[in-house]
N, C-alpha and C positions, 0 to 999 in steps of 0.2 A: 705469741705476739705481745701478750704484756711483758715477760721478760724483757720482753726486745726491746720496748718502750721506756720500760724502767733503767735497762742498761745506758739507752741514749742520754734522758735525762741525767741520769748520776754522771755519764760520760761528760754533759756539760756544765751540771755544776759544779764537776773537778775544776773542767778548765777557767771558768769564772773566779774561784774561789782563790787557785792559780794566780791567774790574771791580775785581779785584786792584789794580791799578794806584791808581784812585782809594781806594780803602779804605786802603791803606797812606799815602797823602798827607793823608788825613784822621783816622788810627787817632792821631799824636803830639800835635795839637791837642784832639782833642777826651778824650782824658787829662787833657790840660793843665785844661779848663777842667770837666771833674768838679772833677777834685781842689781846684780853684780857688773851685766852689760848696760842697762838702762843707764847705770851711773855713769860708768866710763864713756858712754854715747852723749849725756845729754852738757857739756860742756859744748861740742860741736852740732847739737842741734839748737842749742841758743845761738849760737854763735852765728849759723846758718839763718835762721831764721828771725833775726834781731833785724828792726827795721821794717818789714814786710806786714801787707795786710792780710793776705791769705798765707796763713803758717799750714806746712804740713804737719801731719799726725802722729805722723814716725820717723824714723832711719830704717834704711837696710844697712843690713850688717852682712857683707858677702863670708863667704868663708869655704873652702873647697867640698865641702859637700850639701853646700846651698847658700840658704839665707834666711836669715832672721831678721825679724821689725824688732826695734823696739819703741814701743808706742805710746805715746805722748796727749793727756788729755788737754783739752783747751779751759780746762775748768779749776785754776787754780785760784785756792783761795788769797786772802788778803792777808800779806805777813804784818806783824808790828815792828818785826827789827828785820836786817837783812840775814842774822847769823844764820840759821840753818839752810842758808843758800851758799853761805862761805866756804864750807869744804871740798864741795863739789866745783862752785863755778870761782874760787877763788877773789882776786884784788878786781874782774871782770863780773863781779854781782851788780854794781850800781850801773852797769852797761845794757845790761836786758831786762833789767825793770824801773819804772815810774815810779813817782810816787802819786796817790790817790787823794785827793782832799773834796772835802766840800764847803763853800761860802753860801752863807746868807744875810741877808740882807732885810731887814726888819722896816718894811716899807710903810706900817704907822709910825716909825720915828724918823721921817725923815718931812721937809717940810712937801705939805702939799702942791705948793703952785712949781716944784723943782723936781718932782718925782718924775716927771715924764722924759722932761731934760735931762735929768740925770739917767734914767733907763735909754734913753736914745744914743747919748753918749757912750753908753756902756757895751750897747749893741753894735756900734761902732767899731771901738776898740778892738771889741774880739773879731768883727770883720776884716780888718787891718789885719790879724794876726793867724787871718780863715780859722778861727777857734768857730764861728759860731756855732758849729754841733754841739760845743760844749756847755753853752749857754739855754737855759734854760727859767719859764717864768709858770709861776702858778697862782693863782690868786683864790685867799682860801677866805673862805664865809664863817664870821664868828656867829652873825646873830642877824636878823632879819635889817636892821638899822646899820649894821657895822660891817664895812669891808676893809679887810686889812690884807694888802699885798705882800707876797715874800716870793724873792727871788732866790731861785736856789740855783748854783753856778757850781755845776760837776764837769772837772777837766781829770777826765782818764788818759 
């Protein structure tokens, strides 16, 4: 019976060891050739997806003996220049991406009897142009005697 037991085990940690074996021989290629699809996929998943508020995740990629996602996070960071967007999505980079800025607005330099006027008008504008999501007020506390407004204006 131990025989028996000990055979079993060594029986399966051949085929583990095995196993391992080919996974690792095939774990750098088939990287290679994601990464390979992902590229080739995501010029038409911008493409698809430009414009839209609900973006899907992925693509399928059909192919006769199935399908493949390749899948797409919603969490890209902020580039500073558009280059390492250019290879991939070419002269159609400045087409599926914004640009991101933020204004403010230093609301102890401005005259007090016109600040409200001028924040009402402001609020305005961006309604005319249904920005106001983008619009945005905070008003921060220096010191018990001093309140200093700033508006901070994020148009993503």
């Amino acid at each position: 019976m131990v025989t028996s037991l000990r055979s079993q085990h060594a029986a399966i940690a051949s085929r583990i060891i095995e196993r391992s074996s080919q996974v690792e021989t095939l774990a750098g290629p088939l990287t290679l050739d994601k990464a390979e699809l992902k590229t080739l996929a995501t010029p038409f998943y911008f493409a698809h997806s430009s414009g839209k508020v609900d973006v899907s995740s992925s693509v399928a990629v059909l192919c006769p003996s199935g399908e493949v996602l390749a899948t797409y996070q919603n969490r890209y960071g902020k580039l500073d220049t558009e280059k390492p967007s250019r290879p991939i999505l070419g002269e159609e980079t400045g087409r599926f991406f914004c640009q991101v800025f933020t204004l403010e607005i230093e609301g102890d330099k401005l005259p007090a009897d016109q600040t409200q006027p001028l924040l009402d008008e402001l609020q305005a504008l961006f309604a005319k142009y249904q920005a106001s999501d983008a619009l945005t007020r905070q008003v921060l506390r220096l010191d018990a005697h001093q309140t200093r407004e700033r508006c901070a204006i994020v148009i993503a």
